[in-house]
N, C-alpha and C positions, 0 to 999 in steps of 0.2 A: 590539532584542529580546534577551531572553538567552539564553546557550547553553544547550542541552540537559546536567545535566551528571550529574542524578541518574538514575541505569538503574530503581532502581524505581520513579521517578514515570511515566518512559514505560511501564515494563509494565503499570504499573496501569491509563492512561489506553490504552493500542496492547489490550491485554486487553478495558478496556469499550467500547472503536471496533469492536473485532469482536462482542462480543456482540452489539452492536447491528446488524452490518452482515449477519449470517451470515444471519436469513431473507430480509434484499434481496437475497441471492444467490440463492434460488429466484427472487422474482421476476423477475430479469433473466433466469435459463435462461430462464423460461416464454415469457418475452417476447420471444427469439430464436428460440424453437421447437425442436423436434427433443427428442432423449434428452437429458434431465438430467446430468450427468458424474459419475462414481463419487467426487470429491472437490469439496466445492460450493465453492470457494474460486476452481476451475477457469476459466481465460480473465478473470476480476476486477480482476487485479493491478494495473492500471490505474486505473480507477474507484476501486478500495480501498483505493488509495494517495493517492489524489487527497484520496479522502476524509480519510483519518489526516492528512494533512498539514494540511487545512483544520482536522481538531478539535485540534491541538497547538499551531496560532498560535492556535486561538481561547484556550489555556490562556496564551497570552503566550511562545512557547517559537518557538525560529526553526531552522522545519521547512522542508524543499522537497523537491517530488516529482521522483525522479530514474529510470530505466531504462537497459535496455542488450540490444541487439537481436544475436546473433550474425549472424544470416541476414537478410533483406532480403526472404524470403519463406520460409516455411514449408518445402519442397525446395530452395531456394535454397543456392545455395555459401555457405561459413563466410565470414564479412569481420570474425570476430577475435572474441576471448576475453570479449564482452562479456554482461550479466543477470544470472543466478544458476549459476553450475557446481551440477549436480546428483550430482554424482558421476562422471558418465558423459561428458558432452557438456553445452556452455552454451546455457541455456534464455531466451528473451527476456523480461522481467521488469520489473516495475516496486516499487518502494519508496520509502521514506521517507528521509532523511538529516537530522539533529539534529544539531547539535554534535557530536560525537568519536564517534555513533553511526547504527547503522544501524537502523529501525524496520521490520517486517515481520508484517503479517498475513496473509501469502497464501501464502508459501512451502513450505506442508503438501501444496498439489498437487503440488511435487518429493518428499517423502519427508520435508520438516523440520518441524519443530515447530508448530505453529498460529499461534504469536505468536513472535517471535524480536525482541533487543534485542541487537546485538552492536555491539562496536567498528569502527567507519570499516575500519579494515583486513581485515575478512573478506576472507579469498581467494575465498570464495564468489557475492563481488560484486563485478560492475564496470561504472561506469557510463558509456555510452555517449556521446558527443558531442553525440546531439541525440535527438533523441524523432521516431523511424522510423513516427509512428503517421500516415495520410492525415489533414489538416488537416479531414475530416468526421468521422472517429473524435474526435479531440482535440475536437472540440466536442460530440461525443454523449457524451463522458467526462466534461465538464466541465456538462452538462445533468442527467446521471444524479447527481451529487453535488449539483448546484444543488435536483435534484427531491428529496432526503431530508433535506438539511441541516433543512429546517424540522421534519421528526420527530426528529430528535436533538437539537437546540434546545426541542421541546417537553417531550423526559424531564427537564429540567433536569440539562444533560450535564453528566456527574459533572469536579469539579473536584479535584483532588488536596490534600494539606495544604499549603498556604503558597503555595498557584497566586494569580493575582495575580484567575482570576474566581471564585477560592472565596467562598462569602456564609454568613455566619457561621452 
């Protein structure tokens, strides 16, 4: 697959993965229960990254879904500099990785941008060793994407200029 190497074809394409992903984000609050979260992005990063990953190889583009867990639980002791530094303290996080870049739609629940395309070296990101999620999250994760992929499949998901599934 080729590398990631253009930043505005991912923004354009990480831009139309959220447009489309931002009211499955109500749906999932709803469907865990409880109060909605003041930033609907909240608790996703997972799922949403799962997702972007899947719509960037489907463009031909060689993506993989990566995280980084400081803590091992929630109050749990620090066991190292890994996720997103938010400014303050490292938050457990999940994203995207492209070629020489870093792909992020979910980062707005820390305070950043909504859509973010930065270079592999963000000190903002560090990704973790292994994927700290219980082996029945990673499959509820990988369910939740399997369950929408076919509505984003059905808008005729937008392909960028000179993508290899653009149709003329």
């Amino acid at each position: 697959m080729p590398l990631c190497t253009n930043e505005s074809t991912l923004l354009e394409v990480a831009t139309a993965a959220r447009r489309f992903i931002e009211p499955i984000w109500l749906e999932w609050h709803r469907a865990w229960g409880g109060d909605l979260p003041a930033i609907a992005s909240q608790w996703t990063c997972g799922r949403s990254s799962l997702f972007l990953a899947r719509v960037l190889i489907a463009q031909g583009l060689d993506a993989h879904w990566a995280s980084g867990a400081p803590r091992s639980a929630p109050s749990g002791p620090d066991i190292g500099p890994y996720g997103f530094f938010c400014g303050e303290r490292w938050q457990s996080h999940a994203w995207v990785e492209c070629g020489d870049y870093i792909v992020d739609i979910t980062a707005d629940q820390f305070g950043a941008p909504p859509v973010l395309v930065v270079d592999s070296t963000d000190t903002r990101y560090n990704k973790g060793d292994r994927d700290t999620a219980l082996p029945e999250f990673v499959l509820a994760r990988q369910r939740a994407v399997d369950a929408i992929w076919p509505r984003w499949q059905s808008m005729g998901s937008p392909a960028p200029e000179g993508s290899p599934t653009q149709t003329p």
